[in-house]
N, C-alpha and C positions, 0 to 999 in steps of 0.2 A: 387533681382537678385540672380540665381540657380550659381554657379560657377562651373561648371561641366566638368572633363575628359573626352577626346578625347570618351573613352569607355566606360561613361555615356552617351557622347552625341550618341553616334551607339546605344547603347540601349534604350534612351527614344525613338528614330527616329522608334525603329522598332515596341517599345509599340505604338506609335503615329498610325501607319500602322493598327497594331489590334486596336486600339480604335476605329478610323474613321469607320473601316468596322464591328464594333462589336456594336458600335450604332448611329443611323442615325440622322439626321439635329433636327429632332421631341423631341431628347433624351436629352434635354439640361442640364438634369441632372449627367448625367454619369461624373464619374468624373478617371481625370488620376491621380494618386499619387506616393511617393515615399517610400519605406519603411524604418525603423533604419537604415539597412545596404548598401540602399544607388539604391538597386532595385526597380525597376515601376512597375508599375499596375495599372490596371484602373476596377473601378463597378459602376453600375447603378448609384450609389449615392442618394440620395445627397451629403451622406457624406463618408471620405473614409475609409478603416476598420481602426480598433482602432490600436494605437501607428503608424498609417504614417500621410505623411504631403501632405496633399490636392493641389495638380499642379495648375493645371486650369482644367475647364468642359467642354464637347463640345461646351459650346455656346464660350466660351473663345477660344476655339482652330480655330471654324469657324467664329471668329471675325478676330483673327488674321490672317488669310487666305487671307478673304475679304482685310482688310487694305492694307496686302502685298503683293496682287495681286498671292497668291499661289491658284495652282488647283490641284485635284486627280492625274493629268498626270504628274506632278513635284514633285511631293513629290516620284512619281514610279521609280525616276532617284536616285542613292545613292546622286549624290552631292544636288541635291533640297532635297532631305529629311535630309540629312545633315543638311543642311544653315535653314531649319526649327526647327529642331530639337532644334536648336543653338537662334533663336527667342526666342522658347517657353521657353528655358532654360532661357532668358535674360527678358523676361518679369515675370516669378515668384516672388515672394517676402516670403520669408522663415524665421519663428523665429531666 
């Protein structure tokens, strides 16, 4: 589990946004991460650039989708991208 700031979680929710539309269901590689300072980003992957800490990959983010009954139209609403944002943070697992 990610323990993450009000102002973390607004900002993975908005890397969450570019990720989804930056690569598609097919890319199950792409991977979203975090860096030293505590900033997201996300690339093709598989793995994530050197010194960050690997999130989860699209297939991971459209699994937890699936499970939680989220869609593209909910995540477009701040509070559904929010309460996701807040999943993906609570399902990570971090050295």
């Amino acid at each position: 589990m990610f323990k993450a700031t009000p102002e973390q979680l607004k900002a993975l929710g908005e890397k969450i946004t570019g990720f989804l539309y930056s690569y598609g269901p097919n890319e199950v590689d792409a991977v979203l991460f975090m860096d030293a300072d505590g900033k997201f980003g996300h690339c093709e992957g598989p793995e994530a650039a050197a010194g960050c800490e690997w999130l989860v990959n699209r297939a991971g983010v459209d699994r937890l989708m699936v499970l939680h009954s989220y869609t593209l139209l909910d995540l477009s609403r701040a509070d559904g991208l929010d309460a996701f944002a807040e999943l993906v943070a609570e399902s990570v697992w971090l050295p």
